[in-house]
N, C-alpha and C positions, 0 to 999 in steps of 0.2 A: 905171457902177454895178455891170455884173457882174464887169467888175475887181476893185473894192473888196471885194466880198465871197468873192472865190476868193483875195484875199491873206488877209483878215479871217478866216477858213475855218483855210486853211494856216495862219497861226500862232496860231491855237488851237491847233491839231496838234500845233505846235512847244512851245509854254508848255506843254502836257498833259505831253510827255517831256522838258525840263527841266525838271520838276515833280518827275520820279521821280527823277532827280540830286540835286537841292536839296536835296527830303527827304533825301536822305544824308548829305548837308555839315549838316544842321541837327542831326540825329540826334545823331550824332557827337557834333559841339557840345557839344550840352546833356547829353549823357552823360559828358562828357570836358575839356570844353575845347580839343581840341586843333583844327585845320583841316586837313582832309582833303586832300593835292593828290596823291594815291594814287587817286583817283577816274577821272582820266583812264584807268591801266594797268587799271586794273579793270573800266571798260568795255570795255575795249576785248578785254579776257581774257575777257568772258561771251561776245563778239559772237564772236569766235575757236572757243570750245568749240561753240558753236552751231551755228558753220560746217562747222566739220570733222568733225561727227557726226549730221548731220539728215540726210546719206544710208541712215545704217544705223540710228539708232530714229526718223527720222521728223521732223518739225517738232516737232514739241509734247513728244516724246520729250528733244528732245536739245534746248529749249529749257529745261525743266524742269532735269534734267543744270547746263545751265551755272549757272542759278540757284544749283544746292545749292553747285558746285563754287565759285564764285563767293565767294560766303557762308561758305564753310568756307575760302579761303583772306584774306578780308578779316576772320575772327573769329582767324585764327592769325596776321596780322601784327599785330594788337593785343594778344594776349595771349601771345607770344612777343616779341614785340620792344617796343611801345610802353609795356605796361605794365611791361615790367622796369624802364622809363627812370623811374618815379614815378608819383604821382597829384595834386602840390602844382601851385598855379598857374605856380611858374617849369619844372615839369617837364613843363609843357604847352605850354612854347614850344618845347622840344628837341624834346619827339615833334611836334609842325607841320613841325620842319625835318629830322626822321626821316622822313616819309610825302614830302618829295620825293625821299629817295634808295630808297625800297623803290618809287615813282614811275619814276625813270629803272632801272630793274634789271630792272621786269617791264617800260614800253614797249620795251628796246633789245630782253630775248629775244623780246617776239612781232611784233618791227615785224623781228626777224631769217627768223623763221618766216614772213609773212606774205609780205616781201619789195614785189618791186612787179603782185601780183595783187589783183584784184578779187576776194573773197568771194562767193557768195551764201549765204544763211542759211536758204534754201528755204522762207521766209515764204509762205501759203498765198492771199496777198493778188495780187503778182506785180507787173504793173504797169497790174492793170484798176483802169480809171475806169467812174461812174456819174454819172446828170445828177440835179440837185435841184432841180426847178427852172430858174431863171437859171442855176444853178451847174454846174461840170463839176469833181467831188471824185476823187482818186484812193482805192481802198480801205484802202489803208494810211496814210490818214490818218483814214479816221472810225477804221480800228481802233486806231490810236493814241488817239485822243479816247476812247472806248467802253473800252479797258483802260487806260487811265490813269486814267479818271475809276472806273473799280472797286475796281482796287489802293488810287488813294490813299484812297478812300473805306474801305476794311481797315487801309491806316496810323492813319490819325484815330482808326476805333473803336479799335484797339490802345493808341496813346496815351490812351484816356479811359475805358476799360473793363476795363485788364486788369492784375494787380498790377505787371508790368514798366512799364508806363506809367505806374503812380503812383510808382513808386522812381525813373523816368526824370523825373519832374515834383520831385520829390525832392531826386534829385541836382543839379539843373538850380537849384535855389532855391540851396540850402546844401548845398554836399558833406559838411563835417564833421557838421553837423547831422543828416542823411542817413545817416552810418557810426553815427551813436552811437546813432538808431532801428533799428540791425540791417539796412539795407539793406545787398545785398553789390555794391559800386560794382564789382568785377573783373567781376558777372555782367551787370550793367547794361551796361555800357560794352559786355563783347564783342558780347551780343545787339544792341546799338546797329551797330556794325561789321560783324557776319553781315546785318541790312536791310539797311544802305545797300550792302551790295556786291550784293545779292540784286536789289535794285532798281534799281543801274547797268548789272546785266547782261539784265533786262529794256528797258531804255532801251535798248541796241546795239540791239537788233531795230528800233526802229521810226527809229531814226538812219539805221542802213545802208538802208532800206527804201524802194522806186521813194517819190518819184525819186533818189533819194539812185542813184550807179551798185552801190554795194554796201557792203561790208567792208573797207575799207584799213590801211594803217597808222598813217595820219592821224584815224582818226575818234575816237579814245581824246580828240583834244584838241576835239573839241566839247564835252565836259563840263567844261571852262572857263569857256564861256558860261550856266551854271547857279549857277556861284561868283557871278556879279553880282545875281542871282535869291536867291537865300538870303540876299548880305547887304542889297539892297533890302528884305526884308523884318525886316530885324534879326537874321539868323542866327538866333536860338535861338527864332523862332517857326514851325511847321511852317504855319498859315493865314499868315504871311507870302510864305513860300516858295513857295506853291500862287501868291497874288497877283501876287510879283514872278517868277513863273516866266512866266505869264501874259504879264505887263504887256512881257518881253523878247521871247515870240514874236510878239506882235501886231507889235512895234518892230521888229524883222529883216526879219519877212516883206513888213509894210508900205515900208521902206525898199529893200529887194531888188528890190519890186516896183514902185516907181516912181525908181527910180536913175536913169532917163534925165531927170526931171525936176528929179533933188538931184544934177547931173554938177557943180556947183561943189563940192560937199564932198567930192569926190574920187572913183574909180572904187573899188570894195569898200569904201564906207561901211560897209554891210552891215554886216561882219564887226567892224566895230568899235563899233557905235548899242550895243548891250546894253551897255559899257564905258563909255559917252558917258552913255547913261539913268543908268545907278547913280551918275557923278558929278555928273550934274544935282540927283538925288532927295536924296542925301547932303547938297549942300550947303543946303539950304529943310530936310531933316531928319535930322542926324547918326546917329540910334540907328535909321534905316530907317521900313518905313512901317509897323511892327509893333512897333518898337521902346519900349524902355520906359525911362525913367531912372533908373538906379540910386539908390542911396541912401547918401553916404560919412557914415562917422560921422568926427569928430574930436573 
């Protein structure tokens, strides 16, 4: 039993920081249309500035730092690049397959940078654990749980309180309808683009973080595992995302964690259940579990 609930624990952990991913790819979305798969380099680019500057302003200093940094270079690949490409639905396919080449361009420069060392990000957490009871938690997972669950709870009000959330709820309906009330879909979209990179570059921290060993070159492609999390919940809903963000870490951590007993589905199930759940969930309900059905006219 204290098994179950130290995996149960852990991927809460896990769903809390695929949560702040998701929200990105959602954001996007409903701002854009487009699919983000520029989410990878862009984590992996906050985890990086984080790395290499928490010596000289500190943790929170230079964790701050990559956020902006982050945000300001995820708002100038869409308003330099994506948006040159259009704002029509078929010009929202080009920029999806825009965002894997600005994708491979920043992983190659900082998986050149990074090389084959370990980061630390001088998270203030380390690699202490504390008892709960039954349970033996490490600290950089309640504070994963504890800042994720604040953050996303500041996305939510944003989206439901503040005029960019109603022009983002707007655009999300009807884009033309949207332009012709005087929303400006260039500002929507990019302010869409500055969170979601602000928010991946928060997520490196608690990816790289004990037990995780650190910062690599590799960890930009964790935030893959968040793409099945956004569309489990229908992409364009942000309570979808939170759900099916959820619903993958409990499914990883639970599978991870009793792997010697699921050794017929192969060794590193793991790594592929989150892939497995969203084809499951897909086919019982195509539009996700948030998902809503359109309406064609003819």
């Amino acid at each position: 039993m204290t098994g179950l609930l130290d995996h149960v624990l852990g991927g809460l952990a896990l769903g809390a920081v695929y949560a702040l991913v998701a929200l990105g790819f959602v954001v996007i979305f409903k701002a854009s249309g487009v699919l983000s798969f520029a989410h990878g380099s862009l984590l992996l680019l906050g985890g990086y500035l984080t790395a290499v500057l928490h010596d000289d302003l500190g943790f929170a200093g230079a964790l701050a730092l990559a956020v902006l940094v982050t945000a300001a270079v995820a708002g100038a690949v869409d308003r330099l690049l994506l948006q040159r490409i259009g704002q029509d639905p078929r010009a929202a396919h080009v920029a999806t397959i825009a965002t894997i080449g600005v994708d491979i361009v920043l992983l190659t420069d900082l998986a050149r940078r990074i090389g084959g060392d370990l980061l630390s990000l001088g998270d203030p957490w380390g690699d202490s654990v504390r008892e709960l009871g039954p349970v033996t938690v490490a600290d950089s997972r309640l504070a994963a749980i504890v800042v994720s669950a604040v953050v996303i709870g500041a996305v939510f009000a944003l989206f439901r309180y503040t005029s960019w959330g109603l022009s983002l709820r707007a655009a999300a309906e009807d884009v033309e309808a949207a332009s012709l009330m005087g929303v400006r879909l260039t500002r929507v979209r990019m302010i869409a683009w500055c969170l979601a990179g602000g928010l991946a570059a928060l997520a490196a921290v608690f990816l790289a973080a004990f037990p995780a060993p650190g910062l690599e070159r590799t960890t930009g492609q964790i935030a893959l595992k968040a793409f099945p999390a956004a569309v489990l919940g229908g992409m364009a809903s942000p309570a979808g995302a939170l759900a099916g963000s959820l619903l993958i870490g409990l499914t990883e951590a639970l599978v991870a964690g009793y792997q010697s007993d699921l050794h017929v589905l192969g060794e590193g199930f793991a790594d592929v259940a989150p892939y497995a759940v969203m084809v499951l969930v897909l086919l019982v309900r195509p539009t996700g579990l948030f998902g809503a059905k359109g309406a064609v006219r003819v």
